[in-house]
N, CA, C and O of each residue as an XYZ file, in Angstrom:
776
protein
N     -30.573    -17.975    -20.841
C     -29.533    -16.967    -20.932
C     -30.061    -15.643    -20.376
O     -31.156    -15.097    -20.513
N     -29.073    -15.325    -19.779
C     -30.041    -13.731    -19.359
C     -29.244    -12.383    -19.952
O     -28.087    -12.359    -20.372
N     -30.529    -10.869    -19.839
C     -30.293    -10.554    -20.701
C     -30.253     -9.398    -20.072
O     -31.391     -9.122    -19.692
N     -29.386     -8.486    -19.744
C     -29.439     -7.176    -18.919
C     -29.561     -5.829    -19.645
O     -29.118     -5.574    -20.764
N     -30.094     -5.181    -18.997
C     -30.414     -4.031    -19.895
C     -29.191     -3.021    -19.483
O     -28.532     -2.791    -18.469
N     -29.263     -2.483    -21.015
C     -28.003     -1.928    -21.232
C     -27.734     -0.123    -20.355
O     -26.676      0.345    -19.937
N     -29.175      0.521    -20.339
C     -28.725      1.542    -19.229
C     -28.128      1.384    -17.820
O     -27.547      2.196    -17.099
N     -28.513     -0.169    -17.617
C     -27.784     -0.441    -15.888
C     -26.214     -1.048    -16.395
O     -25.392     -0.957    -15.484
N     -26.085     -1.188    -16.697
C     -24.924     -2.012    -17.166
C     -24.076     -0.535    -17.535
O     -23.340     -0.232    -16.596
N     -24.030      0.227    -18.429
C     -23.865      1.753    -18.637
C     -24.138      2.174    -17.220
O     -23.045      2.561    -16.806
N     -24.906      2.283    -16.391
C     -24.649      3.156    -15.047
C     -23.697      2.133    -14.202
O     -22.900      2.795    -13.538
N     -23.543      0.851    -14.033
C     -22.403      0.256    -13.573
C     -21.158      0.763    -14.023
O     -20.372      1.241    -13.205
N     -20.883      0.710    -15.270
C     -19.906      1.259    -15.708
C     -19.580      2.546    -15.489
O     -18.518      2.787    -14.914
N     -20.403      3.561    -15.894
C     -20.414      5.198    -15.266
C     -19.301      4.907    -13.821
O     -18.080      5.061    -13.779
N     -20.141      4.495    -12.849
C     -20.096      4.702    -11.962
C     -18.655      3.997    -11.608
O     -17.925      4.687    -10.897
N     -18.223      2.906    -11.949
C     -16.951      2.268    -11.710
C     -15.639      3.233    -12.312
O     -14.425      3.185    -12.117
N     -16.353      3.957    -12.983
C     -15.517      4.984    -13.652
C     -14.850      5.916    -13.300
O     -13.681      6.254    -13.485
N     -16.064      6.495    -12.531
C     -15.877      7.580    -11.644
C     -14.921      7.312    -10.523
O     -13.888      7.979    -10.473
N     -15.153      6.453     -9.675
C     -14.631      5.941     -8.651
C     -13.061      5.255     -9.301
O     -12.201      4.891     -8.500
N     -12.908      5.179    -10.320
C     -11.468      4.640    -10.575
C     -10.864      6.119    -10.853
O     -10.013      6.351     -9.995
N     -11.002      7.114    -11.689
C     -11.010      8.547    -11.443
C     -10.589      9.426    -10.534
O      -9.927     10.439    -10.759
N     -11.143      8.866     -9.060
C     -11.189      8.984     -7.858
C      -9.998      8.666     -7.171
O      -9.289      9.367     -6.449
N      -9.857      6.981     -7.668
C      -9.317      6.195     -6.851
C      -8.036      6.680     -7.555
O      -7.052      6.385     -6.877
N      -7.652      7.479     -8.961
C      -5.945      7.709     -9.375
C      -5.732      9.004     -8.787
O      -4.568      9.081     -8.394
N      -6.429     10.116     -8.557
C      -6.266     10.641     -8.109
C      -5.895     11.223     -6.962
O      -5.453     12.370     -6.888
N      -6.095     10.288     -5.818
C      -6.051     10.092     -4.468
C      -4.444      9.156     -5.047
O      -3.417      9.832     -4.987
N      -4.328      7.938     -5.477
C      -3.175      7.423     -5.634
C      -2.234      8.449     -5.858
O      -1.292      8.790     -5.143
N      -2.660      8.957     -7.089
C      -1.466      9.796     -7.480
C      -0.797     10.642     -5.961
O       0.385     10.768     -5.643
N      -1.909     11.077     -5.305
C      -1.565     12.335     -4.116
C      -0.597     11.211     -3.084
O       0.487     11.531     -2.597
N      -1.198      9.989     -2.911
C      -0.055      9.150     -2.071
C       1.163      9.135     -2.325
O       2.226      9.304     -1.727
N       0.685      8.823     -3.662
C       2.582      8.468     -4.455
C       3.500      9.381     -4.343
O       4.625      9.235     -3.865
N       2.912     10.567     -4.892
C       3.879     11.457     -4.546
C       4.537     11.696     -3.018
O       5.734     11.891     -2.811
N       3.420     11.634     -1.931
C       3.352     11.830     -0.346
C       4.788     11.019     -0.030
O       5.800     11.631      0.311
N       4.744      9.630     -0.182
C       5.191      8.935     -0.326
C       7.077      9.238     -0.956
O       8.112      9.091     -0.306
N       6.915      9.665     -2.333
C       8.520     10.055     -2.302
C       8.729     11.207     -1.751
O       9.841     11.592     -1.390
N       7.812     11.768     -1.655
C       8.323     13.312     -0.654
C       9.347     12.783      0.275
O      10.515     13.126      0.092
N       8.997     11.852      1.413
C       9.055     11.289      2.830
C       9.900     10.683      2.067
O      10.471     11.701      1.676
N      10.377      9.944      1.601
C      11.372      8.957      1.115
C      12.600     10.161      0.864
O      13.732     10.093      1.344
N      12.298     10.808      0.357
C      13.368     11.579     -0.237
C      14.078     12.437      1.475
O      15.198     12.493      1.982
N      13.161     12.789      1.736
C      13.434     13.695      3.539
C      14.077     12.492      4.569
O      14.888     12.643      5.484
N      13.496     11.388      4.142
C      14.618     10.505      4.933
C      16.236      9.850      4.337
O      17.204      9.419      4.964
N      16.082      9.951      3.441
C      17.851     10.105      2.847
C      18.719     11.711      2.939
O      19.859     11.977      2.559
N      17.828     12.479      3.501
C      18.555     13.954      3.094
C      19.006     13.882      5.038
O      20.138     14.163      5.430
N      17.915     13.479      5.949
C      17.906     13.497      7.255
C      18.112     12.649      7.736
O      17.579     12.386      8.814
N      19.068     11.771      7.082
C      18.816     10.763      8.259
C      18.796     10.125     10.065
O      18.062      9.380     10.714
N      20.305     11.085     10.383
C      19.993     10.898     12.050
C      19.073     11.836     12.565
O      18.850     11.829     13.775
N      18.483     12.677     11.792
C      16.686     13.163     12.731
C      15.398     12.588     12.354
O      14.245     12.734     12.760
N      16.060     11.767     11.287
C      15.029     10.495     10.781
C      14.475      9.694     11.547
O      13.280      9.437     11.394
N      15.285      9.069     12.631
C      15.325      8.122     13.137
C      14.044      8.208     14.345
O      13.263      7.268     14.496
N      13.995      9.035     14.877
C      12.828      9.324     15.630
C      11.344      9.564     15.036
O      10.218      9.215     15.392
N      11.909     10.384     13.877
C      10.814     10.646     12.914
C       9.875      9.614     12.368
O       8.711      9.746     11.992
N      10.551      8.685     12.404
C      10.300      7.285     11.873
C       9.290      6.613     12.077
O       8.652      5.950     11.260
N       9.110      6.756     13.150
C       7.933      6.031     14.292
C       6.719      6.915     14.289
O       5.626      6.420     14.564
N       6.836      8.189     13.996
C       5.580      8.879     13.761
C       5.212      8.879     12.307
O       4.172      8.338     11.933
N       6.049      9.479     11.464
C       5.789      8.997      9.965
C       5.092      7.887      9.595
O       4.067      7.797      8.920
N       5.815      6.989     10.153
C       5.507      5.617      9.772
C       4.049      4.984     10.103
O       3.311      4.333      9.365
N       3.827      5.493     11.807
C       2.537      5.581     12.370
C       0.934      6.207     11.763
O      -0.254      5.887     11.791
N       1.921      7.417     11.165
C       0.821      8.546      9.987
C       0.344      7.439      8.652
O      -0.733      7.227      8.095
N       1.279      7.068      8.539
C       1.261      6.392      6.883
C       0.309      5.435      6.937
O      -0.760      5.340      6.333
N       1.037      4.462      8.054
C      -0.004      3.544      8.210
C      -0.980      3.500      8.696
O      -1.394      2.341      8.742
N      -1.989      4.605      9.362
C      -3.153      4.895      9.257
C      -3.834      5.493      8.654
O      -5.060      5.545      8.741
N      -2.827      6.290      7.622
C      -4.045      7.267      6.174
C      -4.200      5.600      5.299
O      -5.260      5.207      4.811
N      -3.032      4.902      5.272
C      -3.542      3.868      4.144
C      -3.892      2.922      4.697
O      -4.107      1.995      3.917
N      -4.124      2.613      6.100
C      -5.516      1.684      6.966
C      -6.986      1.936      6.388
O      -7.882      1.144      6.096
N      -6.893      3.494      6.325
C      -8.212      4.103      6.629
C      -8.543      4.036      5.052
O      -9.689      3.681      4.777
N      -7.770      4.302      4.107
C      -7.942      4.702      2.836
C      -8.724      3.276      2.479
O      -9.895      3.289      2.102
N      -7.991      2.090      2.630
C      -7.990      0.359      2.448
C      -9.377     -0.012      3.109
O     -10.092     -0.767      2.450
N      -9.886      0.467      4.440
C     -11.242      0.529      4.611
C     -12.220      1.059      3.541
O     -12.890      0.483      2.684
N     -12.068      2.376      3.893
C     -12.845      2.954      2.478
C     -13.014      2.150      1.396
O     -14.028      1.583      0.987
N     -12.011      2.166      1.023
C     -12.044      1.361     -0.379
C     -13.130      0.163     -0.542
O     -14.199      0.140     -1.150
N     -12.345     -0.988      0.357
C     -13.420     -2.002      0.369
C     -14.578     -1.829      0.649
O     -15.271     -2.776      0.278
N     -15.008     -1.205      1.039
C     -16.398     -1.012      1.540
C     -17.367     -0.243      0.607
O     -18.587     -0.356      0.731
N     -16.539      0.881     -0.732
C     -17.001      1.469     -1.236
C     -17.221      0.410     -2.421
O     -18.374      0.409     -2.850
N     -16.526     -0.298     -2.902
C     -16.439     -1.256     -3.792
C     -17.863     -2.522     -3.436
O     -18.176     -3.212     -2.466
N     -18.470     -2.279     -4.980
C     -19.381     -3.160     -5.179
C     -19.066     -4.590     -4.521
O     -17.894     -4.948     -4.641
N     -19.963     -5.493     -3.821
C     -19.710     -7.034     -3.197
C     -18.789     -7.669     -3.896
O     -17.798     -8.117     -3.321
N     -18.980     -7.822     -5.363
C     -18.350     -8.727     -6.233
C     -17.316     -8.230     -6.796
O     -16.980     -8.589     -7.925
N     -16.809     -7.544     -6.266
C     -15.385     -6.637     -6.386
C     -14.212     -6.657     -5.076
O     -12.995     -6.481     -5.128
N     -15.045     -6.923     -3.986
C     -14.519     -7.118     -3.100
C     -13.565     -8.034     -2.759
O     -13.902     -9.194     -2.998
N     -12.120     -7.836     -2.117
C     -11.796     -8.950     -1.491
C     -11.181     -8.437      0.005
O     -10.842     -7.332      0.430
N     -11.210     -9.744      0.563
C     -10.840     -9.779      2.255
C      -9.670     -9.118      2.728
O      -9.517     -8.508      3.787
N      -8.617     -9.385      1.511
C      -7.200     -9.282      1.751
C      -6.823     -7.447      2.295
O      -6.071     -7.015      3.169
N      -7.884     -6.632      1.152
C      -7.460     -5.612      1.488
C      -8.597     -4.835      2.898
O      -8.536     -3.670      3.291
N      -9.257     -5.594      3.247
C      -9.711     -4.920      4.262
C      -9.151     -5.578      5.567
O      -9.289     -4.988      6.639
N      -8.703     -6.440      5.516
C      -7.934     -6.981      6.700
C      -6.504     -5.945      6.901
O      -6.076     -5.325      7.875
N      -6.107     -6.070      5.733
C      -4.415     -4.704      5.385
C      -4.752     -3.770      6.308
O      -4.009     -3.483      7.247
N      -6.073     -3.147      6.072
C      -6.762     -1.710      6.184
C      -6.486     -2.113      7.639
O      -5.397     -1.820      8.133
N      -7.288     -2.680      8.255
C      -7.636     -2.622     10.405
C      -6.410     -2.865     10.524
O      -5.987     -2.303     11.534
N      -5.291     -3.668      9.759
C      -3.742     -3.952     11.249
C      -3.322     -3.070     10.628
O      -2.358     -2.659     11.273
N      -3.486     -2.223      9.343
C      -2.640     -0.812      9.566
C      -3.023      0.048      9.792
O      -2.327      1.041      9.576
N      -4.253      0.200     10.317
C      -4.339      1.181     11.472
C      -4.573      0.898     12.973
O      -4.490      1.834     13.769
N      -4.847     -0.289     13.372
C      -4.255     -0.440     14.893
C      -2.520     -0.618     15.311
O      -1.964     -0.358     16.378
N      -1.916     -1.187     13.966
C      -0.657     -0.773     14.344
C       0.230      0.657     14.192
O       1.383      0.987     14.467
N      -0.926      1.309     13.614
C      -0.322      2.878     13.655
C      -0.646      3.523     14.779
O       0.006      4.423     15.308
N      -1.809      2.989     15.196
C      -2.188      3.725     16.606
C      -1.435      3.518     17.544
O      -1.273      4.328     18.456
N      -0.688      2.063     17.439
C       0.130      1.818     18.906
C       1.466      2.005     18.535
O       2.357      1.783     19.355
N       1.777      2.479     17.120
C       3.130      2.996     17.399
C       3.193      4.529     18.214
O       4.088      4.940     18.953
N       1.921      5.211     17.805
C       1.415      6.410     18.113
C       1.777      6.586     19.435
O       2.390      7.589     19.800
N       1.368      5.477     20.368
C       1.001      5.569     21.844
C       2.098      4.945     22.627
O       2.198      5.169     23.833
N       2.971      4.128     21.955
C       4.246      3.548     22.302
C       5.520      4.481     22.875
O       5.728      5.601     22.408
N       6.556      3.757     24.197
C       7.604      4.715     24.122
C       8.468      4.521     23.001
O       8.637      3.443     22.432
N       9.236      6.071     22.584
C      10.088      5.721     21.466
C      11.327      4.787     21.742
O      11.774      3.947     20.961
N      11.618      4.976     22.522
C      13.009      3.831     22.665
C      12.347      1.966     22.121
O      12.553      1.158     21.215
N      11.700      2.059     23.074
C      10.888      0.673     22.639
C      10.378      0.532     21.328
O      10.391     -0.562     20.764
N       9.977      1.445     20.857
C       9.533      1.016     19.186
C      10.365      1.311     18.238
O       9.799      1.399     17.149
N      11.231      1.456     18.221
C      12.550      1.916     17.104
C      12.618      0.017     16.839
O      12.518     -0.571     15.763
N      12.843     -0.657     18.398
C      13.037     -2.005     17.788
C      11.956     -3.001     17.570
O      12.046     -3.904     16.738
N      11.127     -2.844     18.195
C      10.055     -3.510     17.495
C       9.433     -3.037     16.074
O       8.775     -3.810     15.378
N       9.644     -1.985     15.787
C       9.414     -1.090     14.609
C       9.974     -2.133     13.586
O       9.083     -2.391     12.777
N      11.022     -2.767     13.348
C      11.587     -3.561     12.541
C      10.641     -4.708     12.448
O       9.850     -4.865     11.517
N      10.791     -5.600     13.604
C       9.458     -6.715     13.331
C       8.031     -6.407     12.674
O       7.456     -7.106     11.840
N       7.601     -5.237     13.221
C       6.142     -4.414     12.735
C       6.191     -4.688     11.195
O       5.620     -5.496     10.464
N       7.283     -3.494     10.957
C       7.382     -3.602      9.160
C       7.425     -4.685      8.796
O       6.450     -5.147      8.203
N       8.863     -5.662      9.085
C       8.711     -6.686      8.545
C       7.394     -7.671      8.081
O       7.092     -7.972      6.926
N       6.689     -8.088      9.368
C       5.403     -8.508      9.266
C       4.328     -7.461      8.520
O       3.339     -8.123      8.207
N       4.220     -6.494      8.247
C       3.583     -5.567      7.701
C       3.831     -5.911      5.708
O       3.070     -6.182      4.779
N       5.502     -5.666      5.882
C       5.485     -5.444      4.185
C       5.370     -7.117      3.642
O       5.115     -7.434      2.480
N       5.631     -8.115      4.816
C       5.007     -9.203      3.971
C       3.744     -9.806      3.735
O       3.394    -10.736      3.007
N       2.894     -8.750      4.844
C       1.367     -9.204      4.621
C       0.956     -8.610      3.345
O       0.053     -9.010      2.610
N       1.868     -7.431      3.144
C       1.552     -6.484      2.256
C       1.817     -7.208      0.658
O       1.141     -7.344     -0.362
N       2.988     -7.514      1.034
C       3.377     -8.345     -0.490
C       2.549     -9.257     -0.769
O       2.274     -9.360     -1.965
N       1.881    -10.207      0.189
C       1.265    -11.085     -0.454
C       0.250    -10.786     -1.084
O      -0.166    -11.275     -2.134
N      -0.301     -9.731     -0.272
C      -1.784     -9.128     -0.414
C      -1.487     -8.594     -2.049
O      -2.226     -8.878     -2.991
N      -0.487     -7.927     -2.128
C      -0.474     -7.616     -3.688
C      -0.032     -8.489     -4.983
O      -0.043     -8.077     -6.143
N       0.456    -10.102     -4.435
C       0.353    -10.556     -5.454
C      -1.299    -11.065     -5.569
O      -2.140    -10.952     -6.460
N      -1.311    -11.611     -4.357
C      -3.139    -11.790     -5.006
C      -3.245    -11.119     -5.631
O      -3.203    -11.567     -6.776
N      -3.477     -9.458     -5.537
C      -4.391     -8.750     -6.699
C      -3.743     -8.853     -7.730
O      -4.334     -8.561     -8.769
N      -2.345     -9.288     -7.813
C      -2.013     -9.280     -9.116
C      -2.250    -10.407    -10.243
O      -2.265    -10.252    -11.464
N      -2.432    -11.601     -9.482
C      -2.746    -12.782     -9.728
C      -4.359    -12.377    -10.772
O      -4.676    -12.637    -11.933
N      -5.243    -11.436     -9.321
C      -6.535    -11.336    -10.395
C      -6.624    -10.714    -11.172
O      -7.679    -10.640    -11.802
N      -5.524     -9.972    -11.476
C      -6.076     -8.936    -12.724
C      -5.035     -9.850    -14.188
O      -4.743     -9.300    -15.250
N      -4.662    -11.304    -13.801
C      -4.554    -11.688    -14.430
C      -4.885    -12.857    -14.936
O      -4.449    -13.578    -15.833
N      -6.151    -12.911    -13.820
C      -6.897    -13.953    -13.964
C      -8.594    -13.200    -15.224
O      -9.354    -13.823    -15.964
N      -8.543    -12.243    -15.007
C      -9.352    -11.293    -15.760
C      -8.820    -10.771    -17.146
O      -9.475     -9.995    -17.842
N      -7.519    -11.283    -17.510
C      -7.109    -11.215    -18.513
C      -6.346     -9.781    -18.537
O      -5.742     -9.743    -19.609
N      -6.117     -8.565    -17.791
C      -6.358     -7.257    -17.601
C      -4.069     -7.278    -17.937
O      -3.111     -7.988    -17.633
N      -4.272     -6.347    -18.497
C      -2.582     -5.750    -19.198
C      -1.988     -5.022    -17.910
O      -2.774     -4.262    -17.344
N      -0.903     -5.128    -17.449
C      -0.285     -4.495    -16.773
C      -0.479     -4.467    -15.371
O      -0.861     -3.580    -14.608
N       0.082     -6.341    -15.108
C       0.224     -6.387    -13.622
C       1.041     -6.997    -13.230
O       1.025     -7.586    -12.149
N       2.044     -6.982    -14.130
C       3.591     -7.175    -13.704
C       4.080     -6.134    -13.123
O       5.262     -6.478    -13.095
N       4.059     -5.309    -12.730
C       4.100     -4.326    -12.079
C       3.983     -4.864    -10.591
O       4.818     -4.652     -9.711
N       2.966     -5.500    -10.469
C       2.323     -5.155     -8.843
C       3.163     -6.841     -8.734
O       3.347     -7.452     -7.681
N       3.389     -7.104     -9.515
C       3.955     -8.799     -9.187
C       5.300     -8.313     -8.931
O       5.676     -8.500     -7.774
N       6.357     -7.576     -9.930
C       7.547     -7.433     -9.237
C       7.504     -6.549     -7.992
O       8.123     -6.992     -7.025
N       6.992     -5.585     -7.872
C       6.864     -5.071     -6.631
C       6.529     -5.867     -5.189
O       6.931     -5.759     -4.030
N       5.717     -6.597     -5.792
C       5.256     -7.527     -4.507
C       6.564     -8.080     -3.966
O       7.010     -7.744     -2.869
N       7.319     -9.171     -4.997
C       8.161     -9.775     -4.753
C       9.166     -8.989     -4.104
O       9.515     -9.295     -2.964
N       9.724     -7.913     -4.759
C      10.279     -6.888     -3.640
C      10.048     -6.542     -2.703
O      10.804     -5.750     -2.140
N       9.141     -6.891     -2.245
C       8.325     -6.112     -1.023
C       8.123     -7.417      0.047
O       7.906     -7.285      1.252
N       8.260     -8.848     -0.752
C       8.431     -9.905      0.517
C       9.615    -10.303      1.081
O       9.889    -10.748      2.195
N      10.483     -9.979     -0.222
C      12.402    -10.226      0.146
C      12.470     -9.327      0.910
O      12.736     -9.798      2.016
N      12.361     -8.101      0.953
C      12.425     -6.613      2.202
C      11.703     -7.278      3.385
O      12.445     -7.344      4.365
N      10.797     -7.657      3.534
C      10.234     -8.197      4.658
C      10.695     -9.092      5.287
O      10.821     -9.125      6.512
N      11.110    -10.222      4.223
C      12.317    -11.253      5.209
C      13.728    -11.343      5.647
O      14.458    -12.254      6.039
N      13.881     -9.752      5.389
C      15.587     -9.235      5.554
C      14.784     -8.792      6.607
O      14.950     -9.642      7.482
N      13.781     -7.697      7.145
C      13.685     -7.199      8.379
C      13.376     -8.442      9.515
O      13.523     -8.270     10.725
N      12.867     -9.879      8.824
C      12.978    -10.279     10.305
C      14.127    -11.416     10.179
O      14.406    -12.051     11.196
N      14.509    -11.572      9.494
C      15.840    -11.897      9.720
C      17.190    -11.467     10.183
O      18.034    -12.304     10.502
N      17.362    -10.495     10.217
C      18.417     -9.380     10.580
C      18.214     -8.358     11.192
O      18.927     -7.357     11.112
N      16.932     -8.504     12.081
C      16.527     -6.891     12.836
C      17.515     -6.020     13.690
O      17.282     -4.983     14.312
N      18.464     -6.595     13.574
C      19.885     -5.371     14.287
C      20.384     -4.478     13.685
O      20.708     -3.311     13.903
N      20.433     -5.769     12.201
C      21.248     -5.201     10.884
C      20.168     -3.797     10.475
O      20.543     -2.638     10.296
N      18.954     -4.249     10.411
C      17.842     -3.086      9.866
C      17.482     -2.153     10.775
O      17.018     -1.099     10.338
N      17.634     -2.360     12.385
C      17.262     -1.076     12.860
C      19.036      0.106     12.622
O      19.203      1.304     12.854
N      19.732     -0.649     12.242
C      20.705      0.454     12.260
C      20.748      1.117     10.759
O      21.437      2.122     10.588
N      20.261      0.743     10.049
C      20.001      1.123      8.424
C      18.424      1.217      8.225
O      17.909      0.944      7.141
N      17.910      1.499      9.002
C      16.483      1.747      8.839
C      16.206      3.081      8.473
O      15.057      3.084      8.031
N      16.655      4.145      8.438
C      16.004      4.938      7.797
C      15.768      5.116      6.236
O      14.855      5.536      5.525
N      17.460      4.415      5.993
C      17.610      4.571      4.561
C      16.888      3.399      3.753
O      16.688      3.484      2.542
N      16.474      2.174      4.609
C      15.541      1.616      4.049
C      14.283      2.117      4.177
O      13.460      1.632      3.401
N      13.843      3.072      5.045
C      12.268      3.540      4.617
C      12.181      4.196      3.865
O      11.187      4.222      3.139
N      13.525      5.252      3.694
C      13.836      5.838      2.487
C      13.351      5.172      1.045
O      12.259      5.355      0.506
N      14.413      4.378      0.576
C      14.403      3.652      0.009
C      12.973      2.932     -0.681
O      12.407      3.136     -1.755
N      12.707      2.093      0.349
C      11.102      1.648      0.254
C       9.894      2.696     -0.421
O       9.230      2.468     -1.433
N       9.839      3.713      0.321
C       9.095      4.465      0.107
C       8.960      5.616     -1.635
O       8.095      6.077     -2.380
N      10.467      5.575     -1.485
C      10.608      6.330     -2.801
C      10.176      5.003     -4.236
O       9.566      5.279     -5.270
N      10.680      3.715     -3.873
C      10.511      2.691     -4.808
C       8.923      2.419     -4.839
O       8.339      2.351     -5.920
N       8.370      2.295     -3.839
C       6.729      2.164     -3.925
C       6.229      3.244     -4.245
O       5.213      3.176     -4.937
N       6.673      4.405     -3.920
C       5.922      5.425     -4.693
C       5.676      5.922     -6.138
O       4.705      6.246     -6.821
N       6.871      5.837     -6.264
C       7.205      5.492     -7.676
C       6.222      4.449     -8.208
O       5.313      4.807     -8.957
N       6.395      2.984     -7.795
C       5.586      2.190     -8.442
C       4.358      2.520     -8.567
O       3.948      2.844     -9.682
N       3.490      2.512     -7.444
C       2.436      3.313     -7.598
C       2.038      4.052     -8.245
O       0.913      3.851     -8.702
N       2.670      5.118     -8.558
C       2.255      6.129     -9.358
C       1.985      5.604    -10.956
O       1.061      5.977    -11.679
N       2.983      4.698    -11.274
C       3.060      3.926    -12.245
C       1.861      3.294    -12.806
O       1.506      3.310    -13.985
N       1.139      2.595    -11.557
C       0.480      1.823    -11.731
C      -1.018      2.535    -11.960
O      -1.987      2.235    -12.657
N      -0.703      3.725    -10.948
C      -2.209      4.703    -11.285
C      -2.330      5.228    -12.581
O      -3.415      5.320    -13.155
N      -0.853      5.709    -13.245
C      -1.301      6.229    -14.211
C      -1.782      5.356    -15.332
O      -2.611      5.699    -16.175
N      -1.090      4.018    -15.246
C      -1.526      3.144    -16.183
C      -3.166      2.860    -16.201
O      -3.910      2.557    -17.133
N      -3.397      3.062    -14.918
C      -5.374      2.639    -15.215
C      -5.639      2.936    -16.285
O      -5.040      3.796    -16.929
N      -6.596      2.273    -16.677
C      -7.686      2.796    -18.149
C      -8.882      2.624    -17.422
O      -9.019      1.905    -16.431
N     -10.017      3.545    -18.142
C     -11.784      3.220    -17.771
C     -11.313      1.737    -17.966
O     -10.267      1.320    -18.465
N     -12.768      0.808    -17.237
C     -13.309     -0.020    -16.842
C     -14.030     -0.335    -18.644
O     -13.778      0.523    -19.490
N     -14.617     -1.189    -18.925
C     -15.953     -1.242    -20.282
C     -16.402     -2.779    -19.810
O     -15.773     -3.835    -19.866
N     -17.687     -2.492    -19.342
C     -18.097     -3.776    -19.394
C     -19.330     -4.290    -20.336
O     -19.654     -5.478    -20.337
């Protein structure tokens, strides 16, 4: 049986602490970011529409870059693939909405998301799966969200005519509902105790 000493185990913990601390705080600043922009695209919508493609481009490279970070800052055995893979296609696909003409990406913009919020959904039921495979309270949350977030994804590629003409008010939409969730979910963290 082995037997670890309790100051490393206490500085594991410290330290997972800190960094979850970290990590609500920065959430919290998304979440809000997040309904800001949600809210400016239901108030604007036909100057939305252009807006869209850069917003959208921004977003998905602060939370490419953030999703790098993350994984990488996170101990090995904490790690998983799902979110560092999220991290690189949302920020090479922010870069090339960046660099794209706008006429052309308004409609591919629909497929993008689509394929985006369902990589996204899945990616978050996994984690939700593990924090309930860890026994951990309060990840029904990230499970109904997910599920919301794969039905939205298979309306954008199922109907991409229907969604580029109601697309703002679905990023609207989207954005204010995930932010919201999010925020939810940050505030719910508790310290870590291992």
């Amino acid at each position: 049986m082995l037997h670890y000493n309790d100051g490393i185990i206490d500085e594991i913990n410290n330290r997972l602490n800190k960094r979850l601390h970290t990590m609500k705080i920065v959430g919290i600043i998304i979440s809000i970011i997040m309904i800001i922009c949600g809210i400016l695209c239901l108030i604007f919508p036909t100057k939305t529409l252009s807006a869209i493609v850069i917003i959208g481009a921004i977003m998905l490279i602060v939370s490419g870059i953030y999703q790098i970070i993350d994984y990488v800052s996170l101990p090995s055995m904490l790690r998983w693939a799902g979110n560092m893979s999220c991290g690189i296609i949302n920020v090479i696909i922010g870069l090339i909405l960046l660099i794209s003409p706008k006429q052309l990406t308004i409609h591919v913009l629909v497929y993008i998301f689509g394929f985006i919020l369902l990589f996204y959904g899945i990616n978050k039921l996994t984690f939700a799966h593990q924090l309930s495979y860890f026994n951990m309270s309060g990840y029904s949350w990230p499970v109904i969200t997910s599920v919301i977030t794969i039905v939205v994804a298979i309306i954008f590629l199922i109907s991409p005519m229907f969604v580029s003409v109601i697309l703002s008010y679905m990023l609207a939409i989207y954005l204010i509902v995930e932010g919201i969730t999010q925020l939810v979910e940050v505030i719910k963290m508790h310290d870590l105790i291992l």
